[in-house]
C-alpha atoms as a printed R data frame, in Angstrom:
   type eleno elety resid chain resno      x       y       z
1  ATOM     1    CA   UNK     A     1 11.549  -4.825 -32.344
2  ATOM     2    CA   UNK     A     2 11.888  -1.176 -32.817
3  ATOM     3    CA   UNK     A     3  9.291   1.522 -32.098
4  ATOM     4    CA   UNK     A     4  9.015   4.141 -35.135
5  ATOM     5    CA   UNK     A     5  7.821   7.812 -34.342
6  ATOM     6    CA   UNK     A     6  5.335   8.789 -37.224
7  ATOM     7    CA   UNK     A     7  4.742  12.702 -35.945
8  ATOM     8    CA   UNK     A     8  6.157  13.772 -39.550
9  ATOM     9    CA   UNK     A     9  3.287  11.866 -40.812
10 ATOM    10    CA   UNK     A    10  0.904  13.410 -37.950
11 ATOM    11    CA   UNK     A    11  2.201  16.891 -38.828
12 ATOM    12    CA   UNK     A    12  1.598  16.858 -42.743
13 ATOM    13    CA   UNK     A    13 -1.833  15.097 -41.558
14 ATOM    14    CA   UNK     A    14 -2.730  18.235 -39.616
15 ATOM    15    CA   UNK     A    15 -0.742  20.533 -41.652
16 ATOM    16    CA   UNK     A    16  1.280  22.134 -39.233
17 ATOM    17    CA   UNK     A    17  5.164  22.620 -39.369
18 ATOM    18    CA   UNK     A    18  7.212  21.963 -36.990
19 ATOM    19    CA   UNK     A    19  8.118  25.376 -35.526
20 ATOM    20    CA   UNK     A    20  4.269  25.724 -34.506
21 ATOM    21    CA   UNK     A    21  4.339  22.430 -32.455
22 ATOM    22    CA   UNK     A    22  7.503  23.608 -30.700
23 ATOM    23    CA   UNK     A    23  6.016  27.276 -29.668
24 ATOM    24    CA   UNK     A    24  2.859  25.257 -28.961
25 ATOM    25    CA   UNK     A    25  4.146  22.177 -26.605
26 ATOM    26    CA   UNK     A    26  6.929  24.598 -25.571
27 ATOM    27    CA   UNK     A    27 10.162  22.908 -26.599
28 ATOM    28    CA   UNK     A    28 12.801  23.864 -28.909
29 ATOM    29    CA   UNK     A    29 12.543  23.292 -32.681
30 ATOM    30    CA   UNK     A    30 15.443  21.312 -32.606
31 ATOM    31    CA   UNK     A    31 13.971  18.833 -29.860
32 ATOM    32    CA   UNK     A    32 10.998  18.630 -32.547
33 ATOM    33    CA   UNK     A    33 13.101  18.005 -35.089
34 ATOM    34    CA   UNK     A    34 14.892  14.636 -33.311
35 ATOM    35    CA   UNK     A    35 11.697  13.271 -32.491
36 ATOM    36    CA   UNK     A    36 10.746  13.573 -36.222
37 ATOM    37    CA   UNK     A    37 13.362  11.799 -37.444
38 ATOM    38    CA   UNK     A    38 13.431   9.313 -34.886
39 ATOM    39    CA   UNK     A    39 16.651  10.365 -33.169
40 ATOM    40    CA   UNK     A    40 15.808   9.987 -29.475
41 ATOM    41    CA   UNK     A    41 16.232   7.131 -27.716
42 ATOM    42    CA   UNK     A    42 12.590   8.187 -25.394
43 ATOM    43    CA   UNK     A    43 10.207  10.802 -24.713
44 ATOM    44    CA   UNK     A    44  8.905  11.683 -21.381
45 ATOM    45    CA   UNK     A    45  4.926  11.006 -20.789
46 ATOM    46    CA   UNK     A    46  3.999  14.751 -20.410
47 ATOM    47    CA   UNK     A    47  5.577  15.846 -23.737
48 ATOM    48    CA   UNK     A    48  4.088  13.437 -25.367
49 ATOM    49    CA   UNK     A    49  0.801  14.240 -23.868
50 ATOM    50    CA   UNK     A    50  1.636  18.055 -24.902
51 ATOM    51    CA   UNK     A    51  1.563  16.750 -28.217
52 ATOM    52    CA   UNK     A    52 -1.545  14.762 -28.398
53 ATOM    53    CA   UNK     A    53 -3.241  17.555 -27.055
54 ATOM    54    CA   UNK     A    54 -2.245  20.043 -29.257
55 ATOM    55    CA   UNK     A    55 -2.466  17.357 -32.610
56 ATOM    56    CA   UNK     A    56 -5.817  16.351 -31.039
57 ATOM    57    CA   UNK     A    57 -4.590  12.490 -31.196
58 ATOM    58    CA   UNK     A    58 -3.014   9.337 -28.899
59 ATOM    59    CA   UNK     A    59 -0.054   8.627 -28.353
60 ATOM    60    CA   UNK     A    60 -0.787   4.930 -31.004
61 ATOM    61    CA   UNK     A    61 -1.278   7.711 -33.727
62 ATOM    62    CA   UNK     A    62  2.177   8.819 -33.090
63 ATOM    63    CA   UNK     A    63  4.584   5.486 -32.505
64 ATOM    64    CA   UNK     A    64  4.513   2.365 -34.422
65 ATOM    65    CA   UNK     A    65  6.268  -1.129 -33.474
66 ATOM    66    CA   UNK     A    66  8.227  -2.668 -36.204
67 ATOM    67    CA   UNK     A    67 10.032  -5.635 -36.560
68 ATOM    68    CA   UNK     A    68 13.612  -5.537 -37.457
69 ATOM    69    CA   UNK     A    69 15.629  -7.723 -39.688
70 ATOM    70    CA   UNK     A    70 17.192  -9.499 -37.389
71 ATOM    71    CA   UNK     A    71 14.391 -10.983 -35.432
């Protein structure tokens, strides 16, 4: 199983670029930009609240589980 991170999807959703959720949660725009395309291997609770609150969702509106091929 893999777990997806849809804040690109949450971003356009809310229109808001990335640059303004990195001033806004206070990490850098490249940070931003790995979570986006799914390049980190986790995210610490309290970022990830950061971001809910300032997207005004939960953290379900922002990961998905998937299955992969293999299983």
């Amino acid at each position: 199983m893999d777990i997806v991170v849809t804040l690109d999807v949450m971003l356009a959703t809310r229109k808001m670029r990335s640059k303004e959720l990195a001033e806004r949660i206070g990490l850098s725009e490249q940070n931003v930009s790995l979570l986006k395309s799914g390049k980190v291997r986790g995210i610490r609770f309290d970022t990830l609240a950061r971001i809910c609150d300032v997207l005004g969702c939960q953290p379900g509106d922002l990961l998905c589980r998937t299955k992969d091929e293999t299983g």
